[in-house]
N, C-alpha and C positions, 0 to 999 in steps of 0.2 A: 455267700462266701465261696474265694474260689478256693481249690485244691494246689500243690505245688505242681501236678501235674497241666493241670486246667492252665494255668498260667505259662507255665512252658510251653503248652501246646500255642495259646495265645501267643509269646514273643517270636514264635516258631512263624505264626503262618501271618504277625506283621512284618518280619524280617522277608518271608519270602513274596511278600503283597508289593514289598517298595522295589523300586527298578534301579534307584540307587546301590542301595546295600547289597540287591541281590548282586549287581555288575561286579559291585568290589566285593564281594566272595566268591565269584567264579570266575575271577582274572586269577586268583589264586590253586581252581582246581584243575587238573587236565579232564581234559575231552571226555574218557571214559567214566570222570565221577560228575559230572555236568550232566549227562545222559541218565546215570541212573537219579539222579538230584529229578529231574524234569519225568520218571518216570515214577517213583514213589512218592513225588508232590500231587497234592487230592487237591490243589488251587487250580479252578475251574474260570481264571482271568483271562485274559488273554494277553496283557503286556507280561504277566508270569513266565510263560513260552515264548512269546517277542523277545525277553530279555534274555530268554536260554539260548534262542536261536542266534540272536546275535555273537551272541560271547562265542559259539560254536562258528561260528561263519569267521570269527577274526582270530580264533585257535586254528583254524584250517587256513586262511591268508598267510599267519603269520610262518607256519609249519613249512608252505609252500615258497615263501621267501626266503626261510631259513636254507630250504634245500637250493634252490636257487643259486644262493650267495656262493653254498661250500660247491656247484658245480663251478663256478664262476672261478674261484679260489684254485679248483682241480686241474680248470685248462689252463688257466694263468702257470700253476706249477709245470704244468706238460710242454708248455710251448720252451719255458726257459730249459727243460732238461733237453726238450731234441732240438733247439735252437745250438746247441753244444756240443752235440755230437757229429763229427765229422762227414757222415754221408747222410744227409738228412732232407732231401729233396721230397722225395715221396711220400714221407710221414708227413713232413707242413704242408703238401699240395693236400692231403685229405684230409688232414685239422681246417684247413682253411674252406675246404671246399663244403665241410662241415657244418662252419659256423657260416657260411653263405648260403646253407640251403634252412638255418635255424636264424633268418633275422631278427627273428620276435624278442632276442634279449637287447637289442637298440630303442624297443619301444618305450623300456621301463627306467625312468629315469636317475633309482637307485643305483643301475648300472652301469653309470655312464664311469665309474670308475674302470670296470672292468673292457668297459670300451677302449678307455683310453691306451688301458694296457696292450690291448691287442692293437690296436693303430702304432702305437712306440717300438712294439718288438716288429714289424712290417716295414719300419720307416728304419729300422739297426738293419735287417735283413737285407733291406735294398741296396746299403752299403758295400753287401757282402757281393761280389763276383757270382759266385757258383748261384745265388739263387734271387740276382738282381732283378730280371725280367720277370720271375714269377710276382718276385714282393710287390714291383710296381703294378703289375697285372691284379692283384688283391685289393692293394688300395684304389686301386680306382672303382673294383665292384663293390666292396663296402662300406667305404669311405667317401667315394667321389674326390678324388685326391688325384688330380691328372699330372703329367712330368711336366714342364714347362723349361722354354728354349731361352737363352738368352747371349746376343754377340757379346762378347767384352776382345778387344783387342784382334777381331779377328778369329776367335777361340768359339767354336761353341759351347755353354757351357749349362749342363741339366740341373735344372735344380724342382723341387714341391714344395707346397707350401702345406702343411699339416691344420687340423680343426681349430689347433689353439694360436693360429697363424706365424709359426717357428718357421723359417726356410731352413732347407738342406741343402746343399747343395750334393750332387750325385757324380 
């Protein structure tokens, strides 16, 4: 005959034996009670800590995406506030030269939103007089987005063609 303790302790250490159940109880806890879970658990298994380690590995993925996004979200805001401000030459030569020396957020395909954002405001910028030369000088080092020539009437007339193949004309 068991005890209600005996038995607890039983659903205790079949809940933490399964690799199911365990996953979906520590999608639920953060990192620091995951840690002591895998430290005061006496299961001497190995998928027991396979499955701690895991859930620990995509709390830190996820952690590091999330921080990711909101930097992504921060230059996004930064470019539109000194895209607006009247003497702004200097600040977007070092944003830009910034995100040219940080290629690695083009690798990740989550981000191809905030890619695009930044090629959009480069391709509004080239419009702009005061800092034409620079924006095109950008888009060609992070974009591969070169000016191209074209006669009509006699005229010459600049135009790029952007990733999502929009023409501008310049």
């Amino acid at each position: 005959m068991l005890t209600r303790y005996q038995s607890h302790r039983e659903l205790y250490n079949h809940v933490l034996d399964e690799p199911n159940m365990l996953g979906c109880i520590l999608h639920y806890l953060n990192p620091k009670d995951i840690v002591l879970l895998s430290l005061c658990g006496k299961s001497n298994l190995t998928r027991f800590h396979d499955t701690i380690q895991t859930a620990l590995i995509k709390k830190q993925e996820d952690l590091i995406h999330e921080k990711v996004q909101c930097f992504c979200r921060e230059v996004a805001a930064y470019v539109e506030q000194i895209s607006a401000e009247p003497d702004n030459r200097r600040t977007l030569d070092d944003m830009f030269e910034f995100l040219l020396e940080n290629k690695w957020y083009k690798e990740d395909p989550s981000l191809r939103s905030f890619d695009i954002t930044i090629e959009t405001k480069l391709v509004e910028l080239a419009f702009d007089e005061r800092y034409s030369h620079n924006a095109l000088n950008y888009l060609s080092l992070l974009f591969d987005i070169q000016l191209k020539y074209i006669v009509i009437d006699e005229i010459l007339v600049e135009y790029i063609v952007d990733s999502r193949g929009k023409t501008h004309f310049i």
